[in-house]
C-alpha positions in Angstrom: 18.3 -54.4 -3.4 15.2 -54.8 -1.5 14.7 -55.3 2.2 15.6 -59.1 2.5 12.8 -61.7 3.5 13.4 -63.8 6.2 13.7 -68.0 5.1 13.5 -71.3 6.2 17.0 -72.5 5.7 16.3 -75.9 6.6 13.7 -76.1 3.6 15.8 -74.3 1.4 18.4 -76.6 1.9 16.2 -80.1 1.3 14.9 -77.8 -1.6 18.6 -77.9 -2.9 19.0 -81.4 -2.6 22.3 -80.4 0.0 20.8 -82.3 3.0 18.0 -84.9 3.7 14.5 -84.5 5.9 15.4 -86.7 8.2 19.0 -84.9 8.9 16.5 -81.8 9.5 14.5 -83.4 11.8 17.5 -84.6 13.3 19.2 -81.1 13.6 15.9 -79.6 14.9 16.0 -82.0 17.9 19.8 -80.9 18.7 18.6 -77.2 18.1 16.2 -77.3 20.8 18.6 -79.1 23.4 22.0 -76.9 22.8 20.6 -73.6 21.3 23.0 -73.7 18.2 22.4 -72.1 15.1 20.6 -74.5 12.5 22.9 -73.8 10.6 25.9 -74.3 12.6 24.3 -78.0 13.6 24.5 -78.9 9.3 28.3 -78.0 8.9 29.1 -79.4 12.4 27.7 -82.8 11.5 29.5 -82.1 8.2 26.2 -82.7 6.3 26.8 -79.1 4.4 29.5 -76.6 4.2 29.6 -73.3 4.9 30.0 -71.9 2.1 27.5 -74.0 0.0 25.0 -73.1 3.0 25.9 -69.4 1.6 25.7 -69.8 -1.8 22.0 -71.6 -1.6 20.8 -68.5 0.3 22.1 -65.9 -2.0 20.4 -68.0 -4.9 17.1 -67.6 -2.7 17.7 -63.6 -2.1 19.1 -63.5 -6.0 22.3 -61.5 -4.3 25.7 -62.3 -5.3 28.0 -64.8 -3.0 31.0 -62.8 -2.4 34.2 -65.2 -1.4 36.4 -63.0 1.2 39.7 -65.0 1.1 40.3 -63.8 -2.4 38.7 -60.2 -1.8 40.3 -57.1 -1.4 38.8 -54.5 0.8 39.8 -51.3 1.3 39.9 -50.2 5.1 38.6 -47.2 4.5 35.3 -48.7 2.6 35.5 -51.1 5.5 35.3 -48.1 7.7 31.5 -46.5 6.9 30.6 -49.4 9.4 32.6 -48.8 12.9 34.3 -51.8 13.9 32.2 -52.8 16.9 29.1 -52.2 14.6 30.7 -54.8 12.3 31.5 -57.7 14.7 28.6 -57.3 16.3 26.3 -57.5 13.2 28.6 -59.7 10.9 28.7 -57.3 8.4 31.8 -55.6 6.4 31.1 -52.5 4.0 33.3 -53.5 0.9 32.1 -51.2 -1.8 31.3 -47.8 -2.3 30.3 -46.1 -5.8 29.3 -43.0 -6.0 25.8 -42.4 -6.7 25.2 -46.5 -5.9 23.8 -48.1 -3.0 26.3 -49.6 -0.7 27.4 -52.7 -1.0 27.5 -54.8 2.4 28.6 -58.2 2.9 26.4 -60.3 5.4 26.7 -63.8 7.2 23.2 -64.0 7.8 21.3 -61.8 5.0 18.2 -63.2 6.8 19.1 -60.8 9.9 16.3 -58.0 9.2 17.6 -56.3 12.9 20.7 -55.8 11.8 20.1 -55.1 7.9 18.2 -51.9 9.4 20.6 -51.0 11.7 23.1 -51.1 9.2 21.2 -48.6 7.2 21.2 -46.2 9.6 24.3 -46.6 10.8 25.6 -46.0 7.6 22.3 -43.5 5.9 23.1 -44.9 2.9 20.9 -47.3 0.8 22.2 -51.1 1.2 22.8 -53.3 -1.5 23.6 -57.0 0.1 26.1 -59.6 -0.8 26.3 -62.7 1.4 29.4 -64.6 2.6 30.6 -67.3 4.3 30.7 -66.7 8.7 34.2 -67.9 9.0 35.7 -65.9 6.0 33.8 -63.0 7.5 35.3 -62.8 10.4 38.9 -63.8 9.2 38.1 -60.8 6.6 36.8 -58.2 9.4 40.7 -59.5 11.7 42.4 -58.8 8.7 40.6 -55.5 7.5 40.2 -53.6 10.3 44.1 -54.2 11.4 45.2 -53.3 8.4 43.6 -50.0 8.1 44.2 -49.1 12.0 47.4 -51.4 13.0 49.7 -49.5 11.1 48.8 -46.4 12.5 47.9 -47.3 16.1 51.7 -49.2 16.2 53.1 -46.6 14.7 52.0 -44.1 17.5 52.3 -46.7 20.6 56.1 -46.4 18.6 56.1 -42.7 19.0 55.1 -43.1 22.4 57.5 -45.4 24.0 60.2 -43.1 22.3 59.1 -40.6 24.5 58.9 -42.7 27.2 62.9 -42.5 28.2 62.4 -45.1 30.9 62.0 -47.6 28.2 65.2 -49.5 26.9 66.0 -48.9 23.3 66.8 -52.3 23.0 63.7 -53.7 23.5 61.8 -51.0 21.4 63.9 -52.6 18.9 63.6 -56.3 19.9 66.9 -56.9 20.4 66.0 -58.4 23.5 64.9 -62.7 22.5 62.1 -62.0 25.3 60.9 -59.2 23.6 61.8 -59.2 19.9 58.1 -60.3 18.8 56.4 -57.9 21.0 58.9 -54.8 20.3 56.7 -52.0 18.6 58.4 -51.9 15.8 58.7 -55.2 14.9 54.8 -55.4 15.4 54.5 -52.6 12.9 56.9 -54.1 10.7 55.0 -57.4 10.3 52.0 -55.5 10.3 53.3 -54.0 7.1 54.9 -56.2 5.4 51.8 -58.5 5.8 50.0 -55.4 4.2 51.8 -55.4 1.7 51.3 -58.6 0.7 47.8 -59.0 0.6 47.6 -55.8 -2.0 50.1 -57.0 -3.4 52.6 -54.3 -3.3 55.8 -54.7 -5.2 57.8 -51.8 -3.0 57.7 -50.4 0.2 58.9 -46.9 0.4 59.4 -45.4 3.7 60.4 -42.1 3.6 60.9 -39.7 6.6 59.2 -35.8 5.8 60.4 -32.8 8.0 57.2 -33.3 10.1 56.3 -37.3 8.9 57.2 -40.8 8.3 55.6 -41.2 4.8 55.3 -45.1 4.1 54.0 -45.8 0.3 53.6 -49.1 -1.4 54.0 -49.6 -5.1 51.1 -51.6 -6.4 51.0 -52.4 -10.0 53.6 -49.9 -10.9 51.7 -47.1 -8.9 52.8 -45.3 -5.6 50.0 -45.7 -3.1 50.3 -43.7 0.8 49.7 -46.3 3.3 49.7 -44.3 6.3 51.6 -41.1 7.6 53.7 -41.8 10.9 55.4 -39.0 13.2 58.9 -38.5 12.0 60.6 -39.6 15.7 60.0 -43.2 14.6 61.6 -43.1 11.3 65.1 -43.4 13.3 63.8 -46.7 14.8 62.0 -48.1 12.0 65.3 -48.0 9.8 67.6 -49.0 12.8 65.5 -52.1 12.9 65.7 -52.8 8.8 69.4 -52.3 9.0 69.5 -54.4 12.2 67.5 -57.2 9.7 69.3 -56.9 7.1 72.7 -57.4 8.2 73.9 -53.3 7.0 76.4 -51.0 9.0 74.2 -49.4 11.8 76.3 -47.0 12.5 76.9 -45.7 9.2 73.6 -43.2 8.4 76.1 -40.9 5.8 76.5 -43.2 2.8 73.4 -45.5 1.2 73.6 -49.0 1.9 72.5 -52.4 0.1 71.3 -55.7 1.5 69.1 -58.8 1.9 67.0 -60.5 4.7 64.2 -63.1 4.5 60.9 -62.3 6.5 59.0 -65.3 7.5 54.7 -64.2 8.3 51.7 -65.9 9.1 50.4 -66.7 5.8 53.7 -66.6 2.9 57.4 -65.8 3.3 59.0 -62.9 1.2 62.8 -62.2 0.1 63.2 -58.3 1.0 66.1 -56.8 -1.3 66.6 -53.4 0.7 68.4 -49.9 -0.3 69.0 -46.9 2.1 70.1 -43.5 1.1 71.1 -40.7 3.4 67.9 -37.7 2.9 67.7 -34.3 4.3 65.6 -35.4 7.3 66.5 -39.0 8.0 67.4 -42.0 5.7 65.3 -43.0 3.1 64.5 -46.8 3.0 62.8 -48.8 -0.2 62.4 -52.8 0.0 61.3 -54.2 -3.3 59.3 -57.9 -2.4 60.9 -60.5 -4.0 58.3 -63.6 -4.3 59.0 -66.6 -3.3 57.0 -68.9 -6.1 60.1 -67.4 -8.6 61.4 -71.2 -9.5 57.2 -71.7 -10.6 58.1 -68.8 -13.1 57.4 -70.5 -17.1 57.6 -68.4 -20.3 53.5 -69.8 -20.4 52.7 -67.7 -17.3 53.9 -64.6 -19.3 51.1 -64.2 -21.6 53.8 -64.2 -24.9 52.3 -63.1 -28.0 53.0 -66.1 -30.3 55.4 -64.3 -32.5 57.1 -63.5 -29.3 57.5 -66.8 -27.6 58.3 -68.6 -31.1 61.5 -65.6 -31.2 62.3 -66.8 -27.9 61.4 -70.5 -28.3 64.0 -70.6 -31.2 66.7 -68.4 -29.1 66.6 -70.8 -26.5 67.3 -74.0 -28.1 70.2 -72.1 -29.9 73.4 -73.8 -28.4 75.4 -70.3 -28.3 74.8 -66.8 -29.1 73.1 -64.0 -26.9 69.6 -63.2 -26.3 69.2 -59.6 -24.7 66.0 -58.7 -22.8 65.9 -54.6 -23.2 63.7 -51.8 -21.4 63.3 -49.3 -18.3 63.8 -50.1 -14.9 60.3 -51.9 -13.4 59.9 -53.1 -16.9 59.7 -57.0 -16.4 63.4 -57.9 -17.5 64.4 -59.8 -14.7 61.2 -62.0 -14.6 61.7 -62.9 -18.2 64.9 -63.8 -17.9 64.3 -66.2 -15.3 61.4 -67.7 -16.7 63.9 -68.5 -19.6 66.2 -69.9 -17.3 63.7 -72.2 -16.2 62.9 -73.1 -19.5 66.4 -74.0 -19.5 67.1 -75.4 -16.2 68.1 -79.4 -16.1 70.0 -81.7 -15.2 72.2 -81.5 -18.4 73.0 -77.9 -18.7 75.2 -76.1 -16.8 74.0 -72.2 -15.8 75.7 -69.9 -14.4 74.0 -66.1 -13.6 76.4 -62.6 -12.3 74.0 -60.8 -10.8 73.9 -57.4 -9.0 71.5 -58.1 -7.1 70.2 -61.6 -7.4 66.8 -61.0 -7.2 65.7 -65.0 -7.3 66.8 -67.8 -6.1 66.8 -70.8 -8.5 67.4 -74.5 -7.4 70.1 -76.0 -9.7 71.7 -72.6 -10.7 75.1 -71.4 -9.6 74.2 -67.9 -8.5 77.0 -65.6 -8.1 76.2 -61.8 -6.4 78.7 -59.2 -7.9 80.0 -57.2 -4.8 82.3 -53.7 -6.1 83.7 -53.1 -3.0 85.1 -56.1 -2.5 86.4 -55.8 -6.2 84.2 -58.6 -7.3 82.6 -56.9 -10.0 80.7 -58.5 -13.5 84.3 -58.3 -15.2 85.9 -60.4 -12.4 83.0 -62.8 -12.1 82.7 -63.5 -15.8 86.2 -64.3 -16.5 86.0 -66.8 -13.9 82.7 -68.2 -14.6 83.9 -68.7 -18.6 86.6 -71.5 -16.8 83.3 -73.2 -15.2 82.4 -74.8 -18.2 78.8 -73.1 -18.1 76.7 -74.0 -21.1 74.1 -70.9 -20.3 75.1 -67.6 -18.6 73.1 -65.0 -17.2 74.5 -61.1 -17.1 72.4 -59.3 -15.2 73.0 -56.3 -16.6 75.0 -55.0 -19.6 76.7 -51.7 -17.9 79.8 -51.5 -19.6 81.5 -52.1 -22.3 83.8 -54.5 -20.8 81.2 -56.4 -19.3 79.1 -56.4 -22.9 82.9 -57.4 -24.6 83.0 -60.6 -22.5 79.1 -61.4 -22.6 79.3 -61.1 -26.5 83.2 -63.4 -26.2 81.0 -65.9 -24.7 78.7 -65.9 -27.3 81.0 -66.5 -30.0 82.7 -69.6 -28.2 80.0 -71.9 -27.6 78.0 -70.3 -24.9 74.2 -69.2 -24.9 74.2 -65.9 -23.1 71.0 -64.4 -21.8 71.6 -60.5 -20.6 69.6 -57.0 -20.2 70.4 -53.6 -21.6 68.5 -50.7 -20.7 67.4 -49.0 -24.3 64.2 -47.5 -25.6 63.5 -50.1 -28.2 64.8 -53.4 -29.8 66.1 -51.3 -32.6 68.5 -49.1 -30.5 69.9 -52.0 -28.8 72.9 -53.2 -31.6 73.8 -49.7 -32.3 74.1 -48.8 -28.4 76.7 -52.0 -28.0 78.5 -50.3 -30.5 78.4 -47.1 -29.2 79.6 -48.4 -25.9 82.9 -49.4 -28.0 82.1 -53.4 -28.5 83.3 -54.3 -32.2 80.6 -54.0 -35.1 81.7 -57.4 -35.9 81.0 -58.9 -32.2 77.9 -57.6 -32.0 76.7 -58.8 -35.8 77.8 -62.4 -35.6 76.7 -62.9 -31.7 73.5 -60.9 -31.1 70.8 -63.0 -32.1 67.4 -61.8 -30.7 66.8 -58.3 -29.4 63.4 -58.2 -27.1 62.0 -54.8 -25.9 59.3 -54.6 -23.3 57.0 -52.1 -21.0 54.3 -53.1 -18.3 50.5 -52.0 -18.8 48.3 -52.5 -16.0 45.7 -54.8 -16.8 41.4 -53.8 -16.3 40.3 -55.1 -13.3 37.4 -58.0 -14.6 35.7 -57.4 -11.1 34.5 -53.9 -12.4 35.2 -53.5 -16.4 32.6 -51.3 -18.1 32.5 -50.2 -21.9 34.8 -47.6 -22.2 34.3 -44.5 -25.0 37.8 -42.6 -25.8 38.2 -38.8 -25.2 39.1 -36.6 -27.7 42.5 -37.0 -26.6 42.4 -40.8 -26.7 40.7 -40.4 -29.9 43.3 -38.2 -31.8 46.3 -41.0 -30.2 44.0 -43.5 -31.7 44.0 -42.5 -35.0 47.6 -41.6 -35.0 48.6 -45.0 -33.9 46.7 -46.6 -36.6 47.8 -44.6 -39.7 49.7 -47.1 -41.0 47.8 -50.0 -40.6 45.4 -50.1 -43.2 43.9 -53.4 -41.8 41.8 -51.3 -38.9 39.8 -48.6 -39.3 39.2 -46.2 -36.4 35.9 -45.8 -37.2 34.8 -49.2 -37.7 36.1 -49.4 -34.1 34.3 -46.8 -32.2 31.2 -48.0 -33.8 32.3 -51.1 -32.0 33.7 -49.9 -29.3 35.8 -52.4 -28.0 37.4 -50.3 -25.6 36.7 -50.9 -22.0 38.5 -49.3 -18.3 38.0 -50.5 -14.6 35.0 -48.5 -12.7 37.0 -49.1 -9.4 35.5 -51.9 -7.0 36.9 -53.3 -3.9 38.8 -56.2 -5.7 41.1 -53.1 -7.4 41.5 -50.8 -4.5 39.0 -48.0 -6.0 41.9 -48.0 -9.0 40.1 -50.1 -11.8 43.0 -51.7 -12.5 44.2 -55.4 -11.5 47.7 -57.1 -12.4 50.2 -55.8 -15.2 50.9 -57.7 -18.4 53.4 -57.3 -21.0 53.9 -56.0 -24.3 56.5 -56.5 -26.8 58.5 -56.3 -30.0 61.5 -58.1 -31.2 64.6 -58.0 -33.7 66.0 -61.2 -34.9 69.7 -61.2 -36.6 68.9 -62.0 -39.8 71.1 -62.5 -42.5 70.0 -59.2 -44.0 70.3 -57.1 -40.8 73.6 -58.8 -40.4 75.2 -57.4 -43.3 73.3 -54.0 -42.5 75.4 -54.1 -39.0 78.7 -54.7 -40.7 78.1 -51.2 -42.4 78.6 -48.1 -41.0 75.6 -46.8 -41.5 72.7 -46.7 -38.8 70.0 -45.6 -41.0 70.1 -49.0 -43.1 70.3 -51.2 -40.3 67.0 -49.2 -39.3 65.7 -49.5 -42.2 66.0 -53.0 -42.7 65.1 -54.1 -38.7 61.7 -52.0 -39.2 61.2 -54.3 -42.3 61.5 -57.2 -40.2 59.2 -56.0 -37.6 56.4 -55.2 -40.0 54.7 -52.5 -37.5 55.1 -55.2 -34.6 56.0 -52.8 -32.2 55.7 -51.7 -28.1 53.0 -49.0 -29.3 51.3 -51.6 -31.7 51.1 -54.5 -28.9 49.4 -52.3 -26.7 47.1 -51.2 -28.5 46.2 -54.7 -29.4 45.6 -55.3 -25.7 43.6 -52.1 -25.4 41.6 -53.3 -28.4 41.1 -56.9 -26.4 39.7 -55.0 -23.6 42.4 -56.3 -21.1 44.2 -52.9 -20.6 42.9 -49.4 -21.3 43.6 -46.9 -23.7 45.5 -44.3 -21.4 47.8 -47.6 -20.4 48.6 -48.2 -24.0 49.0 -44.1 -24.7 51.2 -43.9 -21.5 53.6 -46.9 -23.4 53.2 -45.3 -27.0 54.3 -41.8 -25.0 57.6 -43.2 -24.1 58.7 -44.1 -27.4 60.4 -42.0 -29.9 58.4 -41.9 -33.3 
């Protein structure tokens, strides 16, 4: 973008109808008197808003308006520009593309002074965006801690650990005076507020002969966050165990729990694991949101196959619906968002979980504890004389628990549970090789649905995409047997498209995860194949049934759609077996 022009804003604003000539004249009397901003006069009177005041000058420049409170910026883009540079000029860096100008978000685009400063600050070519003042500066708070907080807390932690004239207790905050201003509380909040706003999934913090790694898991990737010295990784998991209710003097064995954490802008439910490590204890906190009772089978993105399986599942009054895949798959969430479906005021629900990982308003929850010799055995038995019309099993481990599960669904129950198998095919013939009877399994099993995560393309930065040779040979081997699509019909159309990397997708190109699917239903035919022993028919006829709808197909459908790429849908097709 060229060198900006400076404008009239008052004129440009009577020119877009947002205020009058005689509020002008007005605000250019109050000007004079208080030395305001003309612009700050407008939105102070309330005659404009701040952000429409932005949006009408970016028109004028023909540069894009940029909305900071839903932005992502990475602190090291943010970073080209020192900090005191930034406030000063009320400008934050938040791209940078190689081999493009730099893209700069400005308050006042109008500001030639600083626009050239900027340039040489940075000796980069500037390409300008403009934004609202007051996201700006809530943007340039929350960017620059973010990228220097964790650190700096971290070694004012270090620090103070060294400093033996300081009480471990109120390093710690175990003090009431000082538990908000203990170091490591302040970095905790600090990252846990991170964590949040990139939305992380995990935290991982994970002490290193000479470090204190901490990683967050962002849309099923491990990220580093910042690298810590290792004396604080006593302290930091002292304070999580502290938090989380966990035996602190017990660092030999791993430990589970729970707390709630309570920040400026959300709350989070932190579900916590420690395990003893070579050089310290190992801690990971998966994030648990909040909005889980919001969850709908809608908000999933269901093919419509899919949700009309599920849709006739649910309004089943008995039988079991199992939800199958790897850990980090999605399971949990589509469980609950069937729950929900479920939840009122006429059905009784009952869920055995280990752990619960949400927290549902009109379910009876019920957390499995071993060592207490409450396990899913123990809590099924007793839930059964409830008189639950839905149950939940969190997790088919057993074939006990499975026994019970598949009990229930024979008596009148409709029982919702996980397994973790490959495919939907696998899943029958693994209850039976757990040592449930054929017979259970035929007459109570009635939908089977496997699913993976694929990271969706971020729509901030989605370009055309053309496959490698790799890609390309995957490509044609994926659609072999569909004679409906032809690969080179669709390379001439290229309908593939990946993520550039922006500052909306962390520099990763890739935005959110959806799901893909495939599904068994017990039909009549595939029960009869179950009653015989012989696997190879029941495959047989459950591949009928699924007509090629399977986890490699669906992704590929999504890759074809644009909305994930083609090394997302090769990474789901890798994990099969053919």
């Amino acid at each position: 973008m060229a060198r900006p022009e400076r404008i009239r804003l008052g004129d440009l604003l009577i020119q877009e109808a947002l205020i009058t000539p005689a509020q002008l004249d007005e605000a250019l009397v109050e000007q004079k008197k208080t030395g305001r901003k003309l612009g700050r006069v407008f939105i102070d009177h309330q005659w404009v808003t701040e952000v429409q005041i932005a949006k009408a000058v970016a028109r004028q420049l023909r540069a894009p308006f940029i909305d900071l409170t839903t932005r992502n910026v990475r602190p090291e883009v943010a970073a080209l520009l020192p900090e005191m540079h930034a406030r000063r000029l009320r400008a934050l860096v938040i791209e940078n593309t190689a081999g493009a100008a730099l893209r700069v978000a400005m308050a006042d685009p109008t500001d030639l002074n600083a626009y050239d400063e900027i340039a040489r600050l940075t000796k980069r070519e500037i390409d300008l965006a403009v934004v609202a003042e007051t996201h700006l500066l809530a943007a340039l708070d929350r960017v620059y801690r973010s990228g220097d907080e964790m650190a700096g807390l971290a070694r004012e932690l270090t620090q103070d650990i060294a400093n033996v004239e300081d009480e471990i207790g109120d390093l710690l905050g175990l003090s009431t005076a000082t538990t908000e201003d203990a170091p490591v509380v302040r970095l905790l909040s600090t990252m846990f507020e991170q964590a949040l706003r990139v939305r992380a999934s995990d935290i991982h913090i994970e002490p290193q002969e000479r470090s204190l790694r901490i990683r967050f898991r962002i849309d099923g990737v491990l990220h580093v966050q910042t690298n810590a010295d290792a004396k604080i990784a006593g302290a930091v998991a002292l304070r999580l165990k502290l938090m989380s209710g966990l035996d602190i003097s017990e660092k030999r064995l791993p430990q589970d729990g729970r707390f709630h954490v309570k920040l400026k802008t959300n709350s989070v439910d932190v579900r916590i694991s420690t395990l003893p490590t070579q050089h310290g204890e190992s801690v990971v906190m998966r994030l648990l949101s909040q909005s889980a009772g919001m969850l709908s089978l809608d908000s999933l993105g269901l093919p419509p196959d899919v949700a009309a399986a599920v849709e006739r599942s649910l309004k089943r009054p008995n039988g079991m619906f199992v939800v199958t895949g790897p850990t980090g798959s999605g399971k949990t969430t589509t469980l609950y968002a069937a729950l929900n479906a479920l939840n009122d005021t006429e059905r009784k629900i009952i869920t055995v979980e280990d752990p619960i990982e949400y927290r549902l308003p009109g379910l009876n929850q019920v957390q499995v504890m071993e060592k207490i010799d409450l396990s899913f055995q123990r809590v099924l038995r007793s839930a059964l004389r409830q008189d639950p019309d839905v149950i939940l099993i969190g997790e088919m481990r057993d074939q006990t628990t499975a026994e019970i599960g598949l009990r229930a669904a024979l008596t009148g129950h409709l029982v919702l549970s996980t397994l973790h198998t490959n495919d939907a095919l696998s899943t029958p013939l693994r209850l039976i090789d757990m040592g449930v009877p054929r017979y259970m399994v035929a007459l109570s099993l009635h939908l089977v649905l496997a699913q993976r995560l694929v990271r969706t393309v971020c729509q901030a930065c989605s370009e055309p995409h053309t496959p490698d040779a790799q890609e390309h040979t995957w490509l044609r081997n994926a659609l072999a047997s569909d004679p409906s699509q032809n690969l080179d019909g669709l390379m001439a159309a290229n309908p593939w498209r990946r993520g550039r990397g922006c500052a909306d997708c962390n520099q990763t190109g890739y935005t959110g995860r959806t799901g893909v699917y495939e599904f068994i239903e017990m039909t009549q035919e595939l029960v009869d194949a179950m009653n015989v022993d012989d696997p190879v028919r029941f495959t047989q006829a459950g591949r009928r049934q699924m007509a090629g709808r399977t986890l490699r197909r669906d992704a590929l459908r999504l890759a074809m759609a644009g909305r994930t790429t083609v090394e997302e849908a090769m990474r789901v097709g890798n994990q099969l077996d053919d």
